[in-house]
mmJSON file of the N, C-alpha and C atoms, coordinates in Angstrom:
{"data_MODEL":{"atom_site":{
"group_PDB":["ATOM","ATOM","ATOM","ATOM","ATOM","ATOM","ATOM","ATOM","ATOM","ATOM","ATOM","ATOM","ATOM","ATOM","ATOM","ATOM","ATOM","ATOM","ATOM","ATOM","ATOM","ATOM","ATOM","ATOM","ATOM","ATOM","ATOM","ATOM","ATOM","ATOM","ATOM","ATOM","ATOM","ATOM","ATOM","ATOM","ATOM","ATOM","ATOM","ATOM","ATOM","ATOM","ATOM","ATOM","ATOM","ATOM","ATOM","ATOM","ATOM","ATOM","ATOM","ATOM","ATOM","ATOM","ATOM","ATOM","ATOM","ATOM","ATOM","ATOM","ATOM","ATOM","ATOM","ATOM","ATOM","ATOM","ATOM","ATOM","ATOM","ATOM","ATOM","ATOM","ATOM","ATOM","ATOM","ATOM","ATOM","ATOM","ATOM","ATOM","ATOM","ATOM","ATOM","ATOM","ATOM","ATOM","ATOM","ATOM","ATOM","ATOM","ATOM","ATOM","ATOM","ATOM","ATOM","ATOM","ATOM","ATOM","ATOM","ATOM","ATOM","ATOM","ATOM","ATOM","ATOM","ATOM","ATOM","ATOM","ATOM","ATOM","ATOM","ATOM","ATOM","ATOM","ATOM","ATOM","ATOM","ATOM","ATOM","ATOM","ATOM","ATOM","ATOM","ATOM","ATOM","ATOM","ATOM","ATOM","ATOM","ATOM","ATOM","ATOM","ATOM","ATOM","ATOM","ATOM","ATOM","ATOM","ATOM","ATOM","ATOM","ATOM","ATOM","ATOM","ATOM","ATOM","ATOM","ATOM","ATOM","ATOM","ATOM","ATOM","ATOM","ATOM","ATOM","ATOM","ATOM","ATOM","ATOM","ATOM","ATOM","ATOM","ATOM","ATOM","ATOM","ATOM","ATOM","ATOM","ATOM","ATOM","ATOM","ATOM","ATOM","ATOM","ATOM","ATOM","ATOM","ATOM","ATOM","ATOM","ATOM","ATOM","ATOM","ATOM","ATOM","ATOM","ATOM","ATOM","ATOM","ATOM","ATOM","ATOM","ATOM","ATOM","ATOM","ATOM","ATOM","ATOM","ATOM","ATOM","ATOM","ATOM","ATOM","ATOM","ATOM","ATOM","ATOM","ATOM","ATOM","ATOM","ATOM","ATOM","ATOM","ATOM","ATOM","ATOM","ATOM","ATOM","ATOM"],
"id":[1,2,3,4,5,6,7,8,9,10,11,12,13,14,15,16,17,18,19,20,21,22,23,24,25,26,27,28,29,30,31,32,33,34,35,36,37,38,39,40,41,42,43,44,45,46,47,48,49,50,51,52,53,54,55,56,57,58,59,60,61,62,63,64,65,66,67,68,69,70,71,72,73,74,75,76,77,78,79,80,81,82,83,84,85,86,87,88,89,90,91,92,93,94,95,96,97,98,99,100,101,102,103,104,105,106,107,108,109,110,111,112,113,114,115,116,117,118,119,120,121,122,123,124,125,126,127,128,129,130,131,132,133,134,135,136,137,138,139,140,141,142,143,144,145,146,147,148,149,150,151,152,153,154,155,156,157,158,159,160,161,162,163,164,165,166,167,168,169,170,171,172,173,174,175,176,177,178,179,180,181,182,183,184,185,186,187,188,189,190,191,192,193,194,195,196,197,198,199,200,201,202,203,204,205,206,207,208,209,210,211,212,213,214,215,216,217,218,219],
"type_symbol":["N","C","C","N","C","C","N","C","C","N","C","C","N","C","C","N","C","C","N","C","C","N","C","C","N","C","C","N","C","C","N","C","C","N","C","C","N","C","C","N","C","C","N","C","C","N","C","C","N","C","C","N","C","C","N","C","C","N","C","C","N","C","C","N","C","C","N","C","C","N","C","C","N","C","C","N","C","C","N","C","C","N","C","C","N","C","C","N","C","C","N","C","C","N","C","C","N","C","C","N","C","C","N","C","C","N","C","C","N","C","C","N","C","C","N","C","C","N","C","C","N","C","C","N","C","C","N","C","C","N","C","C","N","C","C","N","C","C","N","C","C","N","C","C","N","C","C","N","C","C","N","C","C","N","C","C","N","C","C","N","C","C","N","C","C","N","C","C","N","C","C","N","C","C","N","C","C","N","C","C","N","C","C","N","C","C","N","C","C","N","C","C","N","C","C","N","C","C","N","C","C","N","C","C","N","C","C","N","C","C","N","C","C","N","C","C","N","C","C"],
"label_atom_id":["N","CA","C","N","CA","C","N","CA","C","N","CA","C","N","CA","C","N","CA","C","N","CA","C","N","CA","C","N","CA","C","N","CA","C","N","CA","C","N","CA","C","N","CA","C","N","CA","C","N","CA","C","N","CA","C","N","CA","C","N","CA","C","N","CA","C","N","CA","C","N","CA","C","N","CA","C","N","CA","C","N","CA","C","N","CA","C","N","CA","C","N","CA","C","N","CA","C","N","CA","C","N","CA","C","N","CA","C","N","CA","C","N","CA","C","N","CA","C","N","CA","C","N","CA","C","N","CA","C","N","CA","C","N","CA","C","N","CA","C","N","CA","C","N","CA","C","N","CA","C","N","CA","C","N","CA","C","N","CA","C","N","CA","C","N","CA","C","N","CA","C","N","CA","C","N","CA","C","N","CA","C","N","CA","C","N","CA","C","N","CA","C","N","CA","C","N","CA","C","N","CA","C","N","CA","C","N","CA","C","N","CA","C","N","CA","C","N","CA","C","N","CA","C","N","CA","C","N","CA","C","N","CA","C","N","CA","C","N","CA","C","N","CA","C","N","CA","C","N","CA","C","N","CA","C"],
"label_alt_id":[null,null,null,null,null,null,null,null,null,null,null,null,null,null,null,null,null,null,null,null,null,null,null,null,null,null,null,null,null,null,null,null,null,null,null,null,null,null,null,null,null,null,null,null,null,null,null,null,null,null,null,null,null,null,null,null,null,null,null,null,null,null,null,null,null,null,null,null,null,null,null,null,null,null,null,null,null,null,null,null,null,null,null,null,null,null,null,null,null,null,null,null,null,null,null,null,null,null,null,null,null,null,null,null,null,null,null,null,null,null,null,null,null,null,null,null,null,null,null,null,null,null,null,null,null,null,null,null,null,null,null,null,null,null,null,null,null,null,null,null,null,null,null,null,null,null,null,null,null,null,null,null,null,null,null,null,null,null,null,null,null,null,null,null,null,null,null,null,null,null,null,null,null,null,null,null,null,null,null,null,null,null,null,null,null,null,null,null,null,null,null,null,null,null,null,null,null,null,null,null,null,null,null,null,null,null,null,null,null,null,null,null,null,null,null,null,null,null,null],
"label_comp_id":["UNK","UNK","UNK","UNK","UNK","UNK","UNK","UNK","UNK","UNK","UNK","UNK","UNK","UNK","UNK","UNK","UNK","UNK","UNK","UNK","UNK","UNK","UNK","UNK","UNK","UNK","UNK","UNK","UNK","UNK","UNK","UNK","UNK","UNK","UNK","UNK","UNK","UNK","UNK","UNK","UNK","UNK","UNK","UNK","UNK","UNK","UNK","UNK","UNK","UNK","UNK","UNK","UNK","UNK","UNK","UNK","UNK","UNK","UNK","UNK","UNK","UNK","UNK","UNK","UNK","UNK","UNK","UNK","UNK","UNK","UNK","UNK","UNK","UNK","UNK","UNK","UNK","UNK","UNK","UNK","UNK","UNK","UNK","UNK","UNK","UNK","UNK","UNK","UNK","UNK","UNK","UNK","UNK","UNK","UNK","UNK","UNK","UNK","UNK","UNK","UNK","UNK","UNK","UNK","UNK","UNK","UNK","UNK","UNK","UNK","UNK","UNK","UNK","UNK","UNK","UNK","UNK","UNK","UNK","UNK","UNK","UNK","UNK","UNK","UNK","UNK","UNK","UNK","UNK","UNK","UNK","UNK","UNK","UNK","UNK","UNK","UNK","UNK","UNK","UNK","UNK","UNK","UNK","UNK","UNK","UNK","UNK","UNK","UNK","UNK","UNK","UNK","UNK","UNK","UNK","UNK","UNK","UNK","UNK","UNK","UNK","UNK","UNK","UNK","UNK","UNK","UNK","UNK","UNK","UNK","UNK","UNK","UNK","UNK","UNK","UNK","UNK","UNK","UNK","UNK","UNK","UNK","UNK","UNK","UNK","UNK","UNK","UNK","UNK","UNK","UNK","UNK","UNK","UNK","UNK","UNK","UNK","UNK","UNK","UNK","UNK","UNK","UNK","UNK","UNK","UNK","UNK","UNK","UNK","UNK","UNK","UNK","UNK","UNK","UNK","UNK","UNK","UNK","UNK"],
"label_asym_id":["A","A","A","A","A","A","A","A","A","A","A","A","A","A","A","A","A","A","A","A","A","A","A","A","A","A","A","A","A","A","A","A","A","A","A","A","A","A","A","A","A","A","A","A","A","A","A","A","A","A","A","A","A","A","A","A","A","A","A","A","A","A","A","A","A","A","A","A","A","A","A","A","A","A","A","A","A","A","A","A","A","A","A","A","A","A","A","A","A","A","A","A","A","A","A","A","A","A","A","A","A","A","A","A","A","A","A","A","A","A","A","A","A","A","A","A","A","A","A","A","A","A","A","A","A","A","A","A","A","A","A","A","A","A","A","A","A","A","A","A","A","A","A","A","A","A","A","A","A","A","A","A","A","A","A","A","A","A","A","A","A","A","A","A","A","A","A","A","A","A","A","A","A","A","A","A","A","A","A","A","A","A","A","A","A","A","A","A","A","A","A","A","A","A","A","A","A","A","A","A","A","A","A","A","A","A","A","A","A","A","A","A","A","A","A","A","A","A","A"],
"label_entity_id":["1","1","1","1","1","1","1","1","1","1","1","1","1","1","1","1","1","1","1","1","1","1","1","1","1","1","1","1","1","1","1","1","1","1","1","1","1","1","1","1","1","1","1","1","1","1","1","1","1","1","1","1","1","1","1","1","1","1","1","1","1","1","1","1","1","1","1","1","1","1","1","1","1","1","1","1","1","1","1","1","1","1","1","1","1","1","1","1","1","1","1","1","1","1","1","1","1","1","1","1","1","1","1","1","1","1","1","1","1","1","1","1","1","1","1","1","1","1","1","1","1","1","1","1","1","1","1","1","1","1","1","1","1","1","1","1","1","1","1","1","1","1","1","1","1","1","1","1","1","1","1","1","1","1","1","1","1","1","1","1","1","1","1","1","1","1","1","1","1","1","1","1","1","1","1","1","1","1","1","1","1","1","1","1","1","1","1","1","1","1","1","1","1","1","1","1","1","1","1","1","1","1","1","1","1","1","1","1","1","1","1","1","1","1","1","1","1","1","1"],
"label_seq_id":[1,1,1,2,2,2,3,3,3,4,4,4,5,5,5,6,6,6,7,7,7,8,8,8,9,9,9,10,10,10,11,11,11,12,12,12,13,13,13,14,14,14,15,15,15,16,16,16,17,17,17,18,18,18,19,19,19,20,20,20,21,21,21,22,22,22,23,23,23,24,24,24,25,25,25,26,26,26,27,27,27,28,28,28,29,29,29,30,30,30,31,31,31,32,32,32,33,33,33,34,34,34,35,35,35,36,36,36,37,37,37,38,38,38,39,39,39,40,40,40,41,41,41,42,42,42,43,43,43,44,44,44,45,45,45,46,46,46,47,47,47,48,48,48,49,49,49,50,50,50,51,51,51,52,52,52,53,53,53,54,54,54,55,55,55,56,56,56,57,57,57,58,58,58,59,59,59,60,60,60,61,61,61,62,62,62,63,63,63,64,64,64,65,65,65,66,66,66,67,67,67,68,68,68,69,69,69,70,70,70,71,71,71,72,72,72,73,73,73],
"pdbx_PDB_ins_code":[null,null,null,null,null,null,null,null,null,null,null,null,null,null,null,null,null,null,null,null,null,null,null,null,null,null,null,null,null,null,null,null,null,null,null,null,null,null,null,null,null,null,null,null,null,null,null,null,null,null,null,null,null,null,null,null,null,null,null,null,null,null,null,null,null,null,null,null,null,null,null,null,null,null,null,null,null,null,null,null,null,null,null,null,null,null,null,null,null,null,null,null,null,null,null,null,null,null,null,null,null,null,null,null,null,null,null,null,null,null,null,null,null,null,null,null,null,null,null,null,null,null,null,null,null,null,null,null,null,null,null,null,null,null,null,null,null,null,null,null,null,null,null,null,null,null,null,null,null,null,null,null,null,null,null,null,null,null,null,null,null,null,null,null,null,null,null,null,null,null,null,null,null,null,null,null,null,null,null,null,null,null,null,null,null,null,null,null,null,null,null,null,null,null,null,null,null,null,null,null,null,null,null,null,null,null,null,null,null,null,null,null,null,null,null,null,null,null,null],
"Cartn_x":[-72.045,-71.862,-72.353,-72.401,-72.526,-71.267,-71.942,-70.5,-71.18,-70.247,-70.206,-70.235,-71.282,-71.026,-72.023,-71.116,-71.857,-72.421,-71.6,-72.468,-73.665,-74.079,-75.042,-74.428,-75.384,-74.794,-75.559,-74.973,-75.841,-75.087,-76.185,-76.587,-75.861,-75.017,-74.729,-75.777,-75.507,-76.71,-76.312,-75.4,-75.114,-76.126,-75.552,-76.365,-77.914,-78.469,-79.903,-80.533,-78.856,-79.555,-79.265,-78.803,-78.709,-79.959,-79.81,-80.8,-80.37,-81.969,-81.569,-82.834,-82.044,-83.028,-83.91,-85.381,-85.752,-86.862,-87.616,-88.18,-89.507,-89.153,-90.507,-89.529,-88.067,-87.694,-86.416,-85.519,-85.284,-85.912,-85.472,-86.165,-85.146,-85.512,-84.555,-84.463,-83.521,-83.612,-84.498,-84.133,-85.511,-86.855,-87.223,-88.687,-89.268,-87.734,-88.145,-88.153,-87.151,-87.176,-88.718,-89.443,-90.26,-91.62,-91.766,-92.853,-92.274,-91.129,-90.787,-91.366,-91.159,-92.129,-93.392,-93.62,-95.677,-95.716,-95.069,-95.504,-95.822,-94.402,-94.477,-95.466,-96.147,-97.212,-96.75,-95.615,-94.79,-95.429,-95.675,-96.092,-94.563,-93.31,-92.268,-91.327,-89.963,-88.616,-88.301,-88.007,-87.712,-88.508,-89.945,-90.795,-90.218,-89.806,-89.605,-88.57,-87.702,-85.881,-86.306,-87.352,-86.998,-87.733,-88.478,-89.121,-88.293,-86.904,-85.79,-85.235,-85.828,-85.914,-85.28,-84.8,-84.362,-84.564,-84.085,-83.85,-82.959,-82.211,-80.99,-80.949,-80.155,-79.981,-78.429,-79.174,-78.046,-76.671,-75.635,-74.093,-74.162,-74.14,-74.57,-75.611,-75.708,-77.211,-76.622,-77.644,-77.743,-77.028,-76.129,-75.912,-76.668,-76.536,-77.413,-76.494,-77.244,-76.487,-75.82,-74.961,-74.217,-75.083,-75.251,-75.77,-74.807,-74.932,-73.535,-73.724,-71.516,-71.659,-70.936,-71.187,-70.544,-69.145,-67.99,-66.953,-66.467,-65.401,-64.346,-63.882,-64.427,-64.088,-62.166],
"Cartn_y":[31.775,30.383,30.129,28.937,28.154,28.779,29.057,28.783,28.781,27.545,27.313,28.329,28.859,29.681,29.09,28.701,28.152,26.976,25.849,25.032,25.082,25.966,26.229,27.011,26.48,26.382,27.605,28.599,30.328,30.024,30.561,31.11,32.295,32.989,34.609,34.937,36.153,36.696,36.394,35.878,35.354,33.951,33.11,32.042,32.17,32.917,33.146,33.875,33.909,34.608,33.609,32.584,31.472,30.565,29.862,29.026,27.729,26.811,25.731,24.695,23.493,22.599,22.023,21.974,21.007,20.207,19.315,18.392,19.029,20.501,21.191,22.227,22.481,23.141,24.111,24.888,26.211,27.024,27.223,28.753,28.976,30.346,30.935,30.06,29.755,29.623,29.678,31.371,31.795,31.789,31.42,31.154,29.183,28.463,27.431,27.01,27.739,27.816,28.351,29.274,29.608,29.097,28.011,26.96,25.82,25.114,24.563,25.207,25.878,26.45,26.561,27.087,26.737,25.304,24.351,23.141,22.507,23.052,23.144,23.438,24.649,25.583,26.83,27.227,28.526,29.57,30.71,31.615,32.06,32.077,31.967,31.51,31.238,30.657,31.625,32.692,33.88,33.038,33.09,32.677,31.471,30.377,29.046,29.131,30.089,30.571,30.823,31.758,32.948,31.369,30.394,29.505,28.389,28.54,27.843,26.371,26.253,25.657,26.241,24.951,24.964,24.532,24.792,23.684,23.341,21.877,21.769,22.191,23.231,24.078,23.094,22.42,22.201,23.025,22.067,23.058,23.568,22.524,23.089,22.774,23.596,23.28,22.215,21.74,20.73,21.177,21.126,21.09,20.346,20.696,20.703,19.398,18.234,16.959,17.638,16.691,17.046,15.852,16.163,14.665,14.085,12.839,11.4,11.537,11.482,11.561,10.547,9.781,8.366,8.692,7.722,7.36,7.047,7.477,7.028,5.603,4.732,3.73,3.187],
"Cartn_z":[-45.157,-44.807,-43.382,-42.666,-41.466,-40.457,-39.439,-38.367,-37.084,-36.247,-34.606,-33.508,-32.725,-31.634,-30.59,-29.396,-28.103,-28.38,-29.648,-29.408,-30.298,-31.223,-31.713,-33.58,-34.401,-35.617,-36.536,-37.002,-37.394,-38.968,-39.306,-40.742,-41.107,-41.677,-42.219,-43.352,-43.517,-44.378,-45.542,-46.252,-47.503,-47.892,-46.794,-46.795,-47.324,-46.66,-47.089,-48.697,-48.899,-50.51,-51.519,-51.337,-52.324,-52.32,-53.909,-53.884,-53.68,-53.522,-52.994,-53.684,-54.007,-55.34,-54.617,-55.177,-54.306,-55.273,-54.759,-55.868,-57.126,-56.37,-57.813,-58.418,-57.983,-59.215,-58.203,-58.27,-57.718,-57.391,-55.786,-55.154,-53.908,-53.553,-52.79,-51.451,-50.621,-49.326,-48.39,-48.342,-47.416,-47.43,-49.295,-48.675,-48.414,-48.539,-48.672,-46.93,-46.287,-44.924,-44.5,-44.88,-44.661,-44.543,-45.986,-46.307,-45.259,-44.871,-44.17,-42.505,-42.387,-40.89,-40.851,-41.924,-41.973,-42.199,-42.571,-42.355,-41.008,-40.141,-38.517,-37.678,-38.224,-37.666,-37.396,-37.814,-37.253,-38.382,-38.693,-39.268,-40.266,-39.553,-40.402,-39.73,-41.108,-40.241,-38.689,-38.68,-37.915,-36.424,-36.794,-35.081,-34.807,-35.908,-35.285,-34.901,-35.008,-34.4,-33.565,-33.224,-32.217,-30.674,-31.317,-30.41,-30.224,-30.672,-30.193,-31.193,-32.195,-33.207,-33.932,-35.239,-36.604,-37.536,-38.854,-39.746,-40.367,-40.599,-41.069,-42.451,-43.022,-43.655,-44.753,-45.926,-46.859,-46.943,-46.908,-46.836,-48.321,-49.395,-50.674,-51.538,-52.579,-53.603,-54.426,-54.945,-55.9,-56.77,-57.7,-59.032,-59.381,-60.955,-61.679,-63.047,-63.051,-63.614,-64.7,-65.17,-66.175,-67.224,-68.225,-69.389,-69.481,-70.078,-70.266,-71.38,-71.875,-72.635,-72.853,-74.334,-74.603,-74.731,-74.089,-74.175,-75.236,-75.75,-77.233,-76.884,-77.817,-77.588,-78.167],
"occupancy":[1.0,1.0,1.0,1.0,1.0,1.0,1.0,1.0,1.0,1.0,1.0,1.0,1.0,1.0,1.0,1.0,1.0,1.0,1.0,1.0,1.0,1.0,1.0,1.0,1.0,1.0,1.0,1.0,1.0,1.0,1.0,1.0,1.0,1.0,1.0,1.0,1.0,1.0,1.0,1.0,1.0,1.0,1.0,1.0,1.0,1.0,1.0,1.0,1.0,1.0,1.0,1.0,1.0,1.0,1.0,1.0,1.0,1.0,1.0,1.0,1.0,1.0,1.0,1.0,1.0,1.0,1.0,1.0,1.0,1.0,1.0,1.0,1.0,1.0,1.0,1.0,1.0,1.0,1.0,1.0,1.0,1.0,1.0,1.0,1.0,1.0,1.0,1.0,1.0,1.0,1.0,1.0,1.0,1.0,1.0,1.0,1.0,1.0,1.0,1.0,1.0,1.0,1.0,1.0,1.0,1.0,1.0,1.0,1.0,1.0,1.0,1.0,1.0,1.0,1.0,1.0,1.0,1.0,1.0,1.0,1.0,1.0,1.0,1.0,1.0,1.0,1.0,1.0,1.0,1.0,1.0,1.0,1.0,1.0,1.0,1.0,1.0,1.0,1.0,1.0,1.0,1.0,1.0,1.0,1.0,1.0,1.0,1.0,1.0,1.0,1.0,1.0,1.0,1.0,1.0,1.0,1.0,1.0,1.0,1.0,1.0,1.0,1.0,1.0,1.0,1.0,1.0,1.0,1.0,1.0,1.0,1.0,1.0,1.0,1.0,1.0,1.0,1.0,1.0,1.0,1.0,1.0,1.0,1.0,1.0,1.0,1.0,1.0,1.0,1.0,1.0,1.0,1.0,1.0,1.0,1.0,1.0,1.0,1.0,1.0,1.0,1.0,1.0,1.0,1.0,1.0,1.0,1.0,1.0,1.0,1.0,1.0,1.0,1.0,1.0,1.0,1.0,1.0,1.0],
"B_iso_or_equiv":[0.0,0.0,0.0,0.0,0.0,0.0,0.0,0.0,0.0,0.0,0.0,0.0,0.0,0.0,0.0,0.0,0.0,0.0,0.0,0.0,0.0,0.0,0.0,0.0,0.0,0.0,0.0,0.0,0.0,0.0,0.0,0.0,0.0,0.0,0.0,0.0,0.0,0.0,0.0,0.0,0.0,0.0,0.0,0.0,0.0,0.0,0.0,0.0,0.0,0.0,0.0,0.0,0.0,0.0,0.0,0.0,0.0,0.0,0.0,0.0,0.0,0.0,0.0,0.0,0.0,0.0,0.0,0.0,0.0,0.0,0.0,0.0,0.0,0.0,0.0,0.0,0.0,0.0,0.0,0.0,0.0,0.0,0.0,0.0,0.0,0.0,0.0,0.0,0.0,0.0,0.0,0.0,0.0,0.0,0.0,0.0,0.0,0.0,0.0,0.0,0.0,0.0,0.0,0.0,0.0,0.0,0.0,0.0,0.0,0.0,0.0,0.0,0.0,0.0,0.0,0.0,0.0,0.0,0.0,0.0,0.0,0.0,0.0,0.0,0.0,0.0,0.0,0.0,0.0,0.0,0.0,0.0,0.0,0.0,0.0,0.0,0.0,0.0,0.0,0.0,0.0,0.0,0.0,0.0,0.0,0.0,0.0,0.0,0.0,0.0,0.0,0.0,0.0,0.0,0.0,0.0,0.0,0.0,0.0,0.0,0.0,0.0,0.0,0.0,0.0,0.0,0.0,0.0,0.0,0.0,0.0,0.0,0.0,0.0,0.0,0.0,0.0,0.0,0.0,0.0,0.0,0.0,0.0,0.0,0.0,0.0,0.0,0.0,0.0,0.0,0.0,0.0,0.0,0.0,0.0,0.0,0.0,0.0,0.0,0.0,0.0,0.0,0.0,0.0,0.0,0.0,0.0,0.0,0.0,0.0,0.0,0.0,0.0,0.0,0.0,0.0,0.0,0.0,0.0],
"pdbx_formal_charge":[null,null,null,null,null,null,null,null,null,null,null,null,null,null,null,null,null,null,null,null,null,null,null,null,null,null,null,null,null,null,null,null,null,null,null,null,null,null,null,null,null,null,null,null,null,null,null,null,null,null,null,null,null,null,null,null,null,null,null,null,null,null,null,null,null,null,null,null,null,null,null,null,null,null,null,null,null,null,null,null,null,null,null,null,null,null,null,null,null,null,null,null,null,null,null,null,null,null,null,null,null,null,null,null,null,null,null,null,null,null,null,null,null,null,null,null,null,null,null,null,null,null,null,null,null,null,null,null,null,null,null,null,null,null,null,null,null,null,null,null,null,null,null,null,null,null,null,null,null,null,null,null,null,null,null,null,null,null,null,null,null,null,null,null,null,null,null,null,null,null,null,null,null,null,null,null,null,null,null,null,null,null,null,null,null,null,null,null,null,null,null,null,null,null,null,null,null,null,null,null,null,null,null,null,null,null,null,null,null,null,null,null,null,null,null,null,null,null,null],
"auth_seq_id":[1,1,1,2,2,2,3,3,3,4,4,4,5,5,5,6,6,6,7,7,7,8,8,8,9,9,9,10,10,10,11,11,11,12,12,12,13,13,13,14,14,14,15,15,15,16,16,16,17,17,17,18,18,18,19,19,19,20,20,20,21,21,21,22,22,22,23,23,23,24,24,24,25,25,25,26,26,26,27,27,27,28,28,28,29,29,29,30,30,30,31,31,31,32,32,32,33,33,33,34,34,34,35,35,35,36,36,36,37,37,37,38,38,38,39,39,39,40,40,40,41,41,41,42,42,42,43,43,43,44,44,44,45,45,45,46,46,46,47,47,47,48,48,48,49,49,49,50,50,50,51,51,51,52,52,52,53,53,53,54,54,54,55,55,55,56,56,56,57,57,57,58,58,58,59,59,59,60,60,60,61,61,61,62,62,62,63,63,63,64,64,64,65,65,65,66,66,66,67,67,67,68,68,68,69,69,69,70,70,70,71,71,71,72,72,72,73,73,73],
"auth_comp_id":["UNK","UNK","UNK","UNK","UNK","UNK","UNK","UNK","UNK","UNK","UNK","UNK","UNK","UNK","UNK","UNK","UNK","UNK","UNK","UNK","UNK","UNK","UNK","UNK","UNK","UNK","UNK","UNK","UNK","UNK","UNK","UNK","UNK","UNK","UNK","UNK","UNK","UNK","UNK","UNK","UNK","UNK","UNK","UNK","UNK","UNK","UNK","UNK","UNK","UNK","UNK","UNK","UNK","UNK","UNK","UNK","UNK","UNK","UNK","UNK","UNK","UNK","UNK","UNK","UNK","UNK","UNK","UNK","UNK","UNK","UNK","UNK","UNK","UNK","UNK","UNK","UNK","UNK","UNK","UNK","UNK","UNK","UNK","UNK","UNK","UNK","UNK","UNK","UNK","UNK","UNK","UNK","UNK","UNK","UNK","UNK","UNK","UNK","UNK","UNK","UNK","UNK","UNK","UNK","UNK","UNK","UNK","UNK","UNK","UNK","UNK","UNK","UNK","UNK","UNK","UNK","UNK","UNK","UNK","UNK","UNK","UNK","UNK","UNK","UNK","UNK","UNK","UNK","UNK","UNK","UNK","UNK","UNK","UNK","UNK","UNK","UNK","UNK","UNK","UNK","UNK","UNK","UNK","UNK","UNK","UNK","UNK","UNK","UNK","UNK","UNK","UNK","UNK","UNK","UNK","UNK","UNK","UNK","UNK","UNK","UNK","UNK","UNK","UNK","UNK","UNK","UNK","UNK","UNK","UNK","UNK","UNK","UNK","UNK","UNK","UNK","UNK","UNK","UNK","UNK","UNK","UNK","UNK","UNK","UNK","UNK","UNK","UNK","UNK","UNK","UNK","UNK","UNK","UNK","UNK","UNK","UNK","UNK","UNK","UNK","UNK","UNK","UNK","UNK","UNK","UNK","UNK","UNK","UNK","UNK","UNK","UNK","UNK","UNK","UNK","UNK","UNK","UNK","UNK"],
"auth_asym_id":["A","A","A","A","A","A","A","A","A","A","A","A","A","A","A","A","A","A","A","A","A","A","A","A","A","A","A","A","A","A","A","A","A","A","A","A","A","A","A","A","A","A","A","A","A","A","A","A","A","A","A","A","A","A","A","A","A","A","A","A","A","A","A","A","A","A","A","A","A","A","A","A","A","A","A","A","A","A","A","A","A","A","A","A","A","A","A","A","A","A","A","A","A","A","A","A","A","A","A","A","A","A","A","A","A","A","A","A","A","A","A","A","A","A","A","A","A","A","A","A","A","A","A","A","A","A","A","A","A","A","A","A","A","A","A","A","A","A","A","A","A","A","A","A","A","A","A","A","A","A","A","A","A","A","A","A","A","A","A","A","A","A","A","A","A","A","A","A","A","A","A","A","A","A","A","A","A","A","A","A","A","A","A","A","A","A","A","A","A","A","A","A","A","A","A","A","A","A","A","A","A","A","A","A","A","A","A","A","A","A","A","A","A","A","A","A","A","A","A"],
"auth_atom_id":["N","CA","C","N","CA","C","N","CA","C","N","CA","C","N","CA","C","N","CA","C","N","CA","C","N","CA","C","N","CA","C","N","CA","C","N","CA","C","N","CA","C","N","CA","C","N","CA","C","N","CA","C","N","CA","C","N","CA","C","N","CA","C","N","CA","C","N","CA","C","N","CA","C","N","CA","C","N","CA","C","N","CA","C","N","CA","C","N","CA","C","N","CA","C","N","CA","C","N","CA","C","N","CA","C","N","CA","C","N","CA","C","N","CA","C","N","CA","C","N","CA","C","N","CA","C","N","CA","C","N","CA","C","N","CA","C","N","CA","C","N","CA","C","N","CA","C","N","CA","C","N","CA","C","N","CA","C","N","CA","C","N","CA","C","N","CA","C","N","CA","C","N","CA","C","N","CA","C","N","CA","C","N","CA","C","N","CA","C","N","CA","C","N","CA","C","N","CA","C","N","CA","C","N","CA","C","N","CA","C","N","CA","C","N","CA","C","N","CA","C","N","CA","C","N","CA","C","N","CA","C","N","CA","C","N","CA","C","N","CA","C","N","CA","C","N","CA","C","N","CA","C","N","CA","C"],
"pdbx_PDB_model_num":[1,1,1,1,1,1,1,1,1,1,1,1,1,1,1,1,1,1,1,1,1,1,1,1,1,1,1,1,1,1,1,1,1,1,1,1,1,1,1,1,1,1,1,1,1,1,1,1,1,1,1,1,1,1,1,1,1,1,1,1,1,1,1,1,1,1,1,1,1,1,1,1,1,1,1,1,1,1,1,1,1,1,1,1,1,1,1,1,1,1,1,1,1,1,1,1,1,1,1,1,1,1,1,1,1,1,1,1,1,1,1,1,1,1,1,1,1,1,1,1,1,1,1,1,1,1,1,1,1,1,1,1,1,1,1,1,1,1,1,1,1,1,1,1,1,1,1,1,1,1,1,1,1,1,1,1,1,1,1,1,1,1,1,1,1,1,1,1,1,1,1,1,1,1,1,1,1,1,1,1,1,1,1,1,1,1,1,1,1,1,1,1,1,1,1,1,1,1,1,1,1,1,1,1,1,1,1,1,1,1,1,1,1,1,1,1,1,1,1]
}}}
């Protein structure tokens, strides 16, 4: 999970092994953090950390809809 130190908001290594929805389908975290930094220009998440940057990192994934189902009238 997320937690507060100095003011500043860290990732645990759990965090990074979950997936996370995004508009072409499920994929892991880390490599969506990753395509998210080459968008930046960063080569990966890791350099754009280590260059004092982030990215806000979803608390949770998407579930996944439930279908409707008709009501008993």
């Amino acid at each position: 999970m997320l937690h507060m130190e100095n003011g500043v908001l860290h990732k645990e290594k759990d965090t990074m092994s979950r997936m996370i929805q995004t508009n072409m389908g499920e994929m892991p975290l880390q490599d969506y953090l990753d395509i998210r930094a080459l968008e930046c220009g960063f080569d990966s998440y890791k350099e754009l950390e280590e260059a004092g940057f982030s990215i806000e990192i979803p608390e949770t994934s998407k579930e996944k809809e439930q279908p409707l189902v008709p009501r008993p009238d």
